[in-house]
C-alpha positions in Angstrom: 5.8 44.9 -19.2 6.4 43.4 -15.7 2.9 42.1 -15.4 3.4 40.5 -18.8 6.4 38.9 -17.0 5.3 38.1 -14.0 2.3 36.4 -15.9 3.9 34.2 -17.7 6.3 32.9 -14.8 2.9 32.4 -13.1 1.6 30.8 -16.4 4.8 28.5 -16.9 4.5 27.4 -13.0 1.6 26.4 -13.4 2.0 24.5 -16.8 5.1 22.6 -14.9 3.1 21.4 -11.8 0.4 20.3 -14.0 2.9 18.3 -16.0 4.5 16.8 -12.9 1.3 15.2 -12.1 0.2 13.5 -15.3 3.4 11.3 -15.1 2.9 7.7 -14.5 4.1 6.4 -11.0 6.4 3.6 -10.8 3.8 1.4 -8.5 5.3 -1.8 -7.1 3.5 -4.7 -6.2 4.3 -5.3 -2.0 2.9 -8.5 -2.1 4.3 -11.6 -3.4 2.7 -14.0 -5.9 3.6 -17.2 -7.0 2.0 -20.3 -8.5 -1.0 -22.8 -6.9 1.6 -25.4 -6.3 4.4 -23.4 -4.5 1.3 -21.6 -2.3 0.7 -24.9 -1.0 4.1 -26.0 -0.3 4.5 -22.5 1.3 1.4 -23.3 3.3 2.3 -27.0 4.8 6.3 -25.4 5.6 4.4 -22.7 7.7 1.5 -24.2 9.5 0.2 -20.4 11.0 0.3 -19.2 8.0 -3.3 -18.5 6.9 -4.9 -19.4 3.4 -7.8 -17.2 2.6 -10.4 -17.6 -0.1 -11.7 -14.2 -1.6 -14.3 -15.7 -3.3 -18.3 -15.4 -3.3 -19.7 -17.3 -0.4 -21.3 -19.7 -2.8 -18.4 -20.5 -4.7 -16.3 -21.4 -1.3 -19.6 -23.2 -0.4 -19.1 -25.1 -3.6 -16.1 -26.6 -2.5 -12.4 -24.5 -1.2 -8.6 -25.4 -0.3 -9.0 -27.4 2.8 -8.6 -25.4 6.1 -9.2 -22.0 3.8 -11.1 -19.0 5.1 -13.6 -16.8 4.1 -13.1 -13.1 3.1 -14.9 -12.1 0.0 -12.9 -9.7 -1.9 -15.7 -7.5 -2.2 -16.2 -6.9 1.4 -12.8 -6.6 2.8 -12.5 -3.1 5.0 -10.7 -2.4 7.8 -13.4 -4.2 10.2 -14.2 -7.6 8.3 -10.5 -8.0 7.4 -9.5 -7.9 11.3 -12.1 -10.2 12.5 -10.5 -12.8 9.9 -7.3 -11.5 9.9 -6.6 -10.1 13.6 -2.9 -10.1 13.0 -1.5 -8.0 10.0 2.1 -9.3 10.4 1.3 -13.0 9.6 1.7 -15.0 6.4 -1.4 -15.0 4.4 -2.0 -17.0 1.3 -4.9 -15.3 -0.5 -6.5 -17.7 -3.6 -9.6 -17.3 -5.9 -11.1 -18.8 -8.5 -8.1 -17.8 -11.3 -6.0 -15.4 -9.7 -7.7 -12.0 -10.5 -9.4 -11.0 -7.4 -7.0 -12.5 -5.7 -4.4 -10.2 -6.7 -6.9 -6.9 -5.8 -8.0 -8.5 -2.5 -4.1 -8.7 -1.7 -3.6 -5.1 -2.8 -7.0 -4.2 -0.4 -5.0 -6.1 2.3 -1.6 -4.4 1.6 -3.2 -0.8 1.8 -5.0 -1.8 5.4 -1.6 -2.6 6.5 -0.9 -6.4 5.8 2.9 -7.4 5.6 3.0 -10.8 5.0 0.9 -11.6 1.9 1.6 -14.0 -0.9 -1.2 -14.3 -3.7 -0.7 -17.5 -5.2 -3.8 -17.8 -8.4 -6.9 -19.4 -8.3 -9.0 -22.7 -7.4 -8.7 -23.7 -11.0 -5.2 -24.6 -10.9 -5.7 -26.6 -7.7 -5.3 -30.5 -7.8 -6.0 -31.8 -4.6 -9.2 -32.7 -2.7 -11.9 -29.8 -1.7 -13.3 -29.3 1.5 -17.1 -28.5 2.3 
């Protein structure tokens, strides 16, 4: 009879843990986001800040937000992040073409250790002049 009970505390542990992990975390978001227009006001009020594109190389070929640099979304690491981004405490605008890989190139940037980042959409919503 002990065993039985012993097994089923064992059995009921287990079942509780089990549970415990198959909730949902509450993730936040650590990074700021706001529109095309108020990332470019944000941008000429803070002239180091730095606006990166997280698009293809063609596409910022094509034509980007003047004074925007390079880092595709599908490369950042650790390594290519720091030789655009050597300091992780600046402010960083991050933009792409409509605001979805910009938003997971931000999160990237956030788990490397980035502090400062404000995703603010994507090219399409832009209205001024491109740069080549």
């Amino acid at each position: 009879m002990k065993k039985i009970i012993i097994f089923i505390s064992m059995f009921m542990m287990i079942l509780a843990s089990c549970a415990g992990k198959n909730k949902k975390e509450d993730v936040s978001v650590n990074f700021k986001m706001v529109s095309m227009a108020e990332g470019i006001e944000i941008a000429k009020k803070n002239p180091d800040a730095i606006i990166v594109d997280v698009r293809r190389e063609d596409e910022y070929k094509a034509g980007h937000i003047p004074g925007a640099v390079l880092l595709t979304m599908e490369t950042i690491t650790e390594e290519t992040a720091a030789k655009v981004l050597p300091d992780k405490n600046q402010m960083i605008l991050i933009y792409c073409r409509s605001g979805r890989r910009s938003k997971i190139a931000a999160k990237s940037l956030l788990d490397l250790g980035y502090t400062n980042l404000i995703e603010f959409g994507g090219i399409l919503d832009y209205k001024g002049n491109l740069e080549k």
